[in-house]
C-alpha distance (Angstrom), angle and dihedral (degrees) to the residues before:
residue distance angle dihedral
X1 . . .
X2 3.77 . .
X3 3.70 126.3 .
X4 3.70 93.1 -116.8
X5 3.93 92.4 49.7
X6 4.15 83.4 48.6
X7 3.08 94.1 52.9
X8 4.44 96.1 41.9
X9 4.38 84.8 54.5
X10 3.79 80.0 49.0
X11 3.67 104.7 68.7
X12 3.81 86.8 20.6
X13 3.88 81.7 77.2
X14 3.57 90.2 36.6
X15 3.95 91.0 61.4
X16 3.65 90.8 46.8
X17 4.00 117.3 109.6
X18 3.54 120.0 -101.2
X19 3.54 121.9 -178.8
X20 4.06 108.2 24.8
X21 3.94 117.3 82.2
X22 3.46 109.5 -169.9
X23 3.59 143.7 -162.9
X24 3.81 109.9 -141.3
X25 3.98 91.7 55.8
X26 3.92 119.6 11.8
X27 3.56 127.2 -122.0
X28 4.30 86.3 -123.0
X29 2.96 91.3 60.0
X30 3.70 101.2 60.2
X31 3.72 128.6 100.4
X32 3.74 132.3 -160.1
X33 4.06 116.0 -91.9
X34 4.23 99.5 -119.2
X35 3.33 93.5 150.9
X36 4.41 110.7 135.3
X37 3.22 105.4 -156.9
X38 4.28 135.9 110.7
X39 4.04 86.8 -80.4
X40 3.67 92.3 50.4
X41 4.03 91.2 49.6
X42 3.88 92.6 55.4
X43 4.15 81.8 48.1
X44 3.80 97.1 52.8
X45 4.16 83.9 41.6
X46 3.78 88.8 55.7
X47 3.85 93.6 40.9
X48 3.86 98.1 48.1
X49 3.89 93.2 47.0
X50 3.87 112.7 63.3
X51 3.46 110.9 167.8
X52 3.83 113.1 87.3
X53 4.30 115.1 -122.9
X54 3.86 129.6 145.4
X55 4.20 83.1 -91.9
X56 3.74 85.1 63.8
X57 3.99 86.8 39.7
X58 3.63 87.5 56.4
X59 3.87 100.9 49.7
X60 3.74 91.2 44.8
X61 4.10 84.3 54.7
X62 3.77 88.2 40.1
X63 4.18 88.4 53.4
X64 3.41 88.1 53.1
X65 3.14 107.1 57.3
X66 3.91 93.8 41.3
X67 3.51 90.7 62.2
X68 3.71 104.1 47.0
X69 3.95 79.2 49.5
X70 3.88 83.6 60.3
X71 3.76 85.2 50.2
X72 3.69 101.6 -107.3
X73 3.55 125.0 159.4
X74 3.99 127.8 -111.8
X75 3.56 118.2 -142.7
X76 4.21 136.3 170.1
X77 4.13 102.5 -135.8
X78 3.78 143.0 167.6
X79 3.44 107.4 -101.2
X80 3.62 91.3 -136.3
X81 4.29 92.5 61.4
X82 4.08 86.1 40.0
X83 3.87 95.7 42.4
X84 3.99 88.2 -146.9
X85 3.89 126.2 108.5
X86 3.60 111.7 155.9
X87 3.83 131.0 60.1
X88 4.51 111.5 -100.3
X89 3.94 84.9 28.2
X90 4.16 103.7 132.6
X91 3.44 132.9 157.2
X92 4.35 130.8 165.0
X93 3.57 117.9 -117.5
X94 4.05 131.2 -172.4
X95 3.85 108.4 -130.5
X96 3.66 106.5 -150.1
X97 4.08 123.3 -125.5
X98 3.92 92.8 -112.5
X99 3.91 85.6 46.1
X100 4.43 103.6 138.5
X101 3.81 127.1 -178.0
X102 3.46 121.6 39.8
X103 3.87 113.6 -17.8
X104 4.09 78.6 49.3
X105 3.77 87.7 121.6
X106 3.24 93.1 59.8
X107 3.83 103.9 48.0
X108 3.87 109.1 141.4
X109 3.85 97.7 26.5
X110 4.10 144.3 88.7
X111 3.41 112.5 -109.0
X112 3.49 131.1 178.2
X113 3.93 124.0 -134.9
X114 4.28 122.0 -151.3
X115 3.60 125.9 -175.1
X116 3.94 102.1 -133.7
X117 3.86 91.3 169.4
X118 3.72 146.8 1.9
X119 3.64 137.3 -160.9
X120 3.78 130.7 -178.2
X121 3.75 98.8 -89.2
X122 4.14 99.0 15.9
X123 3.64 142.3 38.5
X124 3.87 126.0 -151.7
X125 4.20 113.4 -139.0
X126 3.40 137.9 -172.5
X127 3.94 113.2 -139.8
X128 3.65 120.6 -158.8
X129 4.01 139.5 173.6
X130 3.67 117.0 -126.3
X131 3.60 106.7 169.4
X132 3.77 144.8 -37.0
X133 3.78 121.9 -40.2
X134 4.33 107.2 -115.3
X135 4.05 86.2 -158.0
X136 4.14 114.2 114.3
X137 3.51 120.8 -106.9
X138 4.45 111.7 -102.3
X139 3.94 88.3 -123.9
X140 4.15 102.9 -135.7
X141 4.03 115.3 -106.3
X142 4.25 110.4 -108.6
X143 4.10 111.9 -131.7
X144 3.59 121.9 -123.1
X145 4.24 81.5 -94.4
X146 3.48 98.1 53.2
X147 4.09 100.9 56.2
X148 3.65 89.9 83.4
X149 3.47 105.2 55.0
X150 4.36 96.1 30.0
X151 3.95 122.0 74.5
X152 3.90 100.9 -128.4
X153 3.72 157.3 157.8
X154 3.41 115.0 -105.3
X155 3.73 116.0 -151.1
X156 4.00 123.0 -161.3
X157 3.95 114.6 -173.1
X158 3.40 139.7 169.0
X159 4.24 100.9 -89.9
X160 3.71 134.6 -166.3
X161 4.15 110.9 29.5
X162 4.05 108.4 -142.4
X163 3.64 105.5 -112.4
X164 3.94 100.1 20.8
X165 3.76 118.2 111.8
X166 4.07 129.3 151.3
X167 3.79 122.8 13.8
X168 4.14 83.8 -8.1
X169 3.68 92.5 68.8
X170 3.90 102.7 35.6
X171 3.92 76.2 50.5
X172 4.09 88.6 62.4
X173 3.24 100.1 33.8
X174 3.96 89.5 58.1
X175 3.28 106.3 41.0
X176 3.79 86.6 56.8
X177 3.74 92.5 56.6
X178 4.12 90.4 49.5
X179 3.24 93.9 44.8
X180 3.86 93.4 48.8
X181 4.12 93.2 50.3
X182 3.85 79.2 43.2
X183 3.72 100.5 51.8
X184 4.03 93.9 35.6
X185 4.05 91.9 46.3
X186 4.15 87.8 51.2
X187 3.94 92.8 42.2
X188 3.97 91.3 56.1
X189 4.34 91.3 55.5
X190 3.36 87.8 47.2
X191 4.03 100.5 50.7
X192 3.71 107.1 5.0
X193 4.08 88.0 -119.5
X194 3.94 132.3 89.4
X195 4.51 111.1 -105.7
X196 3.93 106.0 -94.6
X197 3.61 126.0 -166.6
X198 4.42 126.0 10.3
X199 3.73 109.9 -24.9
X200 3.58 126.9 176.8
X201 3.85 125.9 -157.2
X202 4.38 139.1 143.6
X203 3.14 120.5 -109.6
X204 4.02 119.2 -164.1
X205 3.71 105.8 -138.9
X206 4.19 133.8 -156.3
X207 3.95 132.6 43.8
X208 3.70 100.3 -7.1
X209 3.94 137.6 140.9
X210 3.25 104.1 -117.2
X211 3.79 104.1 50.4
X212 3.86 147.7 -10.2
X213 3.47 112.1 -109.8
X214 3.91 98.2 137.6
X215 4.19 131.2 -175.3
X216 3.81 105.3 -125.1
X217 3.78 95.6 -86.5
X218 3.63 99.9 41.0
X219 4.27 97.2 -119.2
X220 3.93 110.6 88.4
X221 3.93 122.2 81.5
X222 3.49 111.4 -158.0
X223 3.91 146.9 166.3
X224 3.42 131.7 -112.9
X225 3.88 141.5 -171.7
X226 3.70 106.9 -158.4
X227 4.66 121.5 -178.6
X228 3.81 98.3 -156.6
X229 4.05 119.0 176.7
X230 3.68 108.0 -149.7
X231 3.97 125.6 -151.5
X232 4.05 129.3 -169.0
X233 3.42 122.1 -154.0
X234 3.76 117.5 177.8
X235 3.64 94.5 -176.7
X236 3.16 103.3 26.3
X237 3.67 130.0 -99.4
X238 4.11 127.9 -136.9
X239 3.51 117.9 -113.8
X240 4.04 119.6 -90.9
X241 3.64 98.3 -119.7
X242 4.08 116.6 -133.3
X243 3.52 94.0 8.6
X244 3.99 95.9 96.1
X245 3.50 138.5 16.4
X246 4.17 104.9 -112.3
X247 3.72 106.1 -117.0
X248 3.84 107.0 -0.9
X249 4.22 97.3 68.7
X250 4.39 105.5 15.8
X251 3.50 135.7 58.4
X252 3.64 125.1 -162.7
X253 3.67 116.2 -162.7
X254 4.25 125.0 -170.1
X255 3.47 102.7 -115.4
X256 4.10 90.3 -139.5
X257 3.88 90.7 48.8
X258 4.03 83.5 50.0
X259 4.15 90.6 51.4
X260 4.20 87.1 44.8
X261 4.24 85.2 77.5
X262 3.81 98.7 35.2
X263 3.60 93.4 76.8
C-alpha cells in the first residue's frame, strides 16, 4: 500500500463516528469513507481543520453544495439512527434490498453518509449512492397458493420453542428462515445443486459481516445448531395438507429469488 492510500484509510477512520449507536443503520455495519474524489477533499479539509471560523463556515457551505450537485439527498436525522454528530464525519454503508423508510430509494446500493450540519437535538446529512450493494437479496416467502405454480425450496424446521412467546419466538422463527436462504445459497457455490434431505450446520447469529441474522434488538452474537430437511421442487409441488402448520414450521423459498444472491 502506498503512503498516500495509508494515509486516505487514515483519516477515513478518523471521520468515522464514535460514540452514537444507532438504530436505523448499525454501527457494524459501517465502513470507513476512502473514497478520493472532490467530495472526499472537502472531507479531509473539514477533518484536518478543527477549530470553527467563517473559512470553515465556508467549506462546510462549499460541501454542501458539491454534493447536492452530485445529487445527494438532504435530510434532518437523530444522530443516534444516522450515527453522525459532528460536521466532516463520513462513513459508507450497504443499504440492504428489504431496506424501508427513508434510505428506501436506495435499497440494494452503497451509499455514503456526511454530516453537513448538527444541532443540539438533530443533524442534517447528505446521502449519496456510490455503487452497488454486495449484500444478498431476502428471497420473498411463497403462500400455501403459490407452491404449485412456483419452482422452490421447501424448508422443514423444527417450529414453535416451548417456553418462547413475543419477540423470543419471531426471533426463532427468523433466524431459521435466514439461516435457511443462507445455508441453501452457500450449498449451491459449493456443489452447483440446491441441499436435499436433513442437514445440520451452526450458524453465528447478530451484527456480523457476512449475513443478517439479528437477535431482536440487534446487540447479542450468538451460536446456533440448527437440523433443517431440505426439499426441491422444480415445478412446484402442492402443499401436504395437515402435516405442518403454514408459516410457523416451513419455509418456501422462489428458487429464482434464491439464485438472485448466489452470484
Amino acid at each position: 500500500m502506498e503512503v498516500h492510500d495509508l494515509y486516505r484509510a487514515e483519516l477515513g477512520r478518523l471521520r468515522m463516528p464514535q460514540y452514537y449507536s444507532g438504530g436505523t443503520i448499525s454501527r457494524s455495519d459501517i465502513k470507513p469513507d476512502t473514497s478520493d474524489d472532490l467530495i472526499a477533499n472537502r472531507l479531509l479539509w473539514l477533518q484536518m481543520h478543527t477549530s470553527w471560523n467563517s473559512r470553515k463556515a465556508y467549506q462546510r457551505d462549499s460541501l454542501d453544495r458539491l454534493c447536492e450537485a452530485h445529487g445527494y439527498i438532504g435530510l434532518w436525522v437523530d444522530p443516534r439512527d444516522y450515527l453522525v454528530h459532528r460536521v466532516g464525519q463520513s462513513f459508507i454503508y450497504d443499504v440492504s434490498p428489504d431496506k424501508r423508510g427513508r434510505l428506501q430509494e436506495f435499497a440494494g446500493q452503497t451509499v455514503r453518509v456526511i454530516c453537513i450540519r448538527n444541532g443540539s437535538l438533530r443533524v442534517f446529512v447528505r446521502i449519496g449512492a456510490v455503487g452497488k450493494c454486495h449484500k444478498e437479496p431476502i428471497p420473498r416467502q411463497l403462500g400455501e397458493g403459490d407452491l404449485i405454480k412456483t419452482p422452490h425450496v421447501m424448508v422443514r424446521y423444527a417450529g414453535y420453542w416451548p417456553g418462547c412467546g413475543g419477540m423470543s419466538q419471531a426471533f426463532n422463527h427468523g433466524l431459521r428462515r435466514q439461516a435457511a436462504v443462507w445455508y441453501a445459497r452457500r450449498y449451491y457455490r459449493m456443489t452447483g445443486n440446491w441441499p436435499h434431505g436433513t442437514h445440520e450446520f451452526i450458524i453465528k447469529y447478530g451484527p456480523t459481516p457476512e449475513y443478517d441474522i439479528r437477535t431482536p434488538i440487534g446487540t447479542h452474537t450468538g451460536y446456533r445448531e440448527l437440523v433443517m430437511t431440505f426439499e426441491m421442487n422444480p415445478k412446484g409441488k402442492k402443499f401436504a395438507e395437515g402435516n405442518e402448520e403454514v408459516g410457523a414450521n416451513w419455509y418456501a423459498v422462489p428458487i429464482d429469488d434464491l439464485l438472485e444472491g448466489v452470484n
